[in-house]
C-alpha positions as CSV (number, residue, x, y, z in Angstrom):
1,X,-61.3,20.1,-41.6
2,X,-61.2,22.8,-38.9
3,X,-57.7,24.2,-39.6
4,X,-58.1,27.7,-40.3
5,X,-57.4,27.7,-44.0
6,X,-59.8,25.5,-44.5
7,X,-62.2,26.9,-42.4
8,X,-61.6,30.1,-44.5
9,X,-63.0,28.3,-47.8
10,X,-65.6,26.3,-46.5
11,X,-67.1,27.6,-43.0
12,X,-68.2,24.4,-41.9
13,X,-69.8,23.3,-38.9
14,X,-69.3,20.8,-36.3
15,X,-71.9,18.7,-37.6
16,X,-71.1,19.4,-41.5
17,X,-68.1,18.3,-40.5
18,X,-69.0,15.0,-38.5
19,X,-71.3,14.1,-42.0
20,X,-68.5,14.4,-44.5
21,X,-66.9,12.4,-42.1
22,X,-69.6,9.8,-41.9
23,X,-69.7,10.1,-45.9
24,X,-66.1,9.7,-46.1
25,X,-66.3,6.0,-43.9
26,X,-69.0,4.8,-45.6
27,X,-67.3,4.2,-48.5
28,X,-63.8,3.7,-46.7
29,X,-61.1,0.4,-45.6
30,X,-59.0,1.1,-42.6
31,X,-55.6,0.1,-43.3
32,X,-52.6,-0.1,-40.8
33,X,-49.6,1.4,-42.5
34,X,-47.4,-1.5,-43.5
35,X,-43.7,-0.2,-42.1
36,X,-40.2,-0.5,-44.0
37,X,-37.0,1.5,-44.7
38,X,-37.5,5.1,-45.0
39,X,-38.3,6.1,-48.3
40,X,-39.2,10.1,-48.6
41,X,-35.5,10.4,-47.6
42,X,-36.5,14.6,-47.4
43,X,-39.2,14.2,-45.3
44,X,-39.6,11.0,-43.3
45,X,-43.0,12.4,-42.1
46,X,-44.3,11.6,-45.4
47,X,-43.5,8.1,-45.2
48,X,-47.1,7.2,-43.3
49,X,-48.7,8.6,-46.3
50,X,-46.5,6.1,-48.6
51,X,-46.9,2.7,-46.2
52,X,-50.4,3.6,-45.7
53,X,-51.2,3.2,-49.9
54,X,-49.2,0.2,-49.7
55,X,-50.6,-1.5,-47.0
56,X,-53.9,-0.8,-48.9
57,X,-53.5,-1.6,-52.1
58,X,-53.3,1.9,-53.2
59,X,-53.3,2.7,-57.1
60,X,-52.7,6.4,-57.0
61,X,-51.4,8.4,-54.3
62,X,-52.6,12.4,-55.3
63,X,-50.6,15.2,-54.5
64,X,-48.7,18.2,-54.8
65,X,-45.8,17.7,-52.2
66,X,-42.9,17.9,-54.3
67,X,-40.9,15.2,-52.3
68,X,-43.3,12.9,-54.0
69,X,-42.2,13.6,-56.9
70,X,-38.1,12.7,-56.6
71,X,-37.0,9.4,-58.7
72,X,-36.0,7.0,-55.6
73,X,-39.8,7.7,-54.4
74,X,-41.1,7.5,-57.3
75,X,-39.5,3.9,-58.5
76,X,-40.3,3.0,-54.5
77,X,-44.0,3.6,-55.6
78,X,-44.1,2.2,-59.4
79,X,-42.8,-1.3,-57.9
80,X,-45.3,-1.0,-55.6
81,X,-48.1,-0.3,-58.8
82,X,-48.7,3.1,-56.8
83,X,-48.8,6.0,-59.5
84,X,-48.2,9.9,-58.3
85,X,-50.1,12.1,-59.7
86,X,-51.1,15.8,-59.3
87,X,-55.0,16.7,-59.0
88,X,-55.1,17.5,-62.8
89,X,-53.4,14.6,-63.7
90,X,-55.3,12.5,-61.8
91,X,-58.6,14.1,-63.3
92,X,-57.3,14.0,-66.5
93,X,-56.8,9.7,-65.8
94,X,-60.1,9.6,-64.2
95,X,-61.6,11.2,-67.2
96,X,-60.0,8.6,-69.7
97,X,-61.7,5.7,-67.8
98,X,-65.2,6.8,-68.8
C-alpha cells in the first residue's frame, strides 16, 4: 500500500495504512500455500497466488493478469472449483447472489 502508484491515488498514512491492515485481518484465514507442479507455465511467480487459493479453499481468484486467463490455468483452477474472474465479472457474480 505504499508503492508509489498507489500512494498517488490514495495518500495514505502510516497509520491509515496499519488500520486497513487491521481491517483486512479481522476478517481474514492465513493459509500456507499448498505447493505442486508449476502451473502459470508464463510466469512461475504467479504460482503463489494460485497454491495460496487452493490451499484455502479459494472460490474465485480476481484479476486482470492475462496469464490467468490461458486454458491449462484455467482447467488447473476449474478442477480445483477456483473460478477467474476480472473485477467486473466478479461484481457482476456478486451482484447476482443478492
Amino acid at each position: 500500500m505504499k508503492y508509489p502508484r498507489l500512494q498517488a491515488v490514495y495518500a495514505l498514512s502510516d497509520a491509515e495504512i496499519r488500520q486497513h491492515i487491521e481491517y483486512l485481518r479481522s476478517f481474514s484465514e492465513l493459509v500456507v500455500p499448498a505447493e505442486g507442479p508449476p502451473v502459470v507455465l508464463r510466469d512461475p511467480n504467479d504460482d503463489p497466488v494460485i497454491y495460496t487459493a487452493v490451499a484455502g479453499a479459494a472460490d474465485v481468484i480476481c484479476t486482470l493478469d492475462r496469464h490467468f486467463y490461458v486454458p491449462n490455468v484455467q482447467e488447473f483452477c476449474y478442477r480445483q472449483g477456483i473460478e477467474i474472474l476480472n473485477d467486473l465479472d466478479l461484481l457482476h457474480a456478486l451482484r447476482q447472489e443478492i
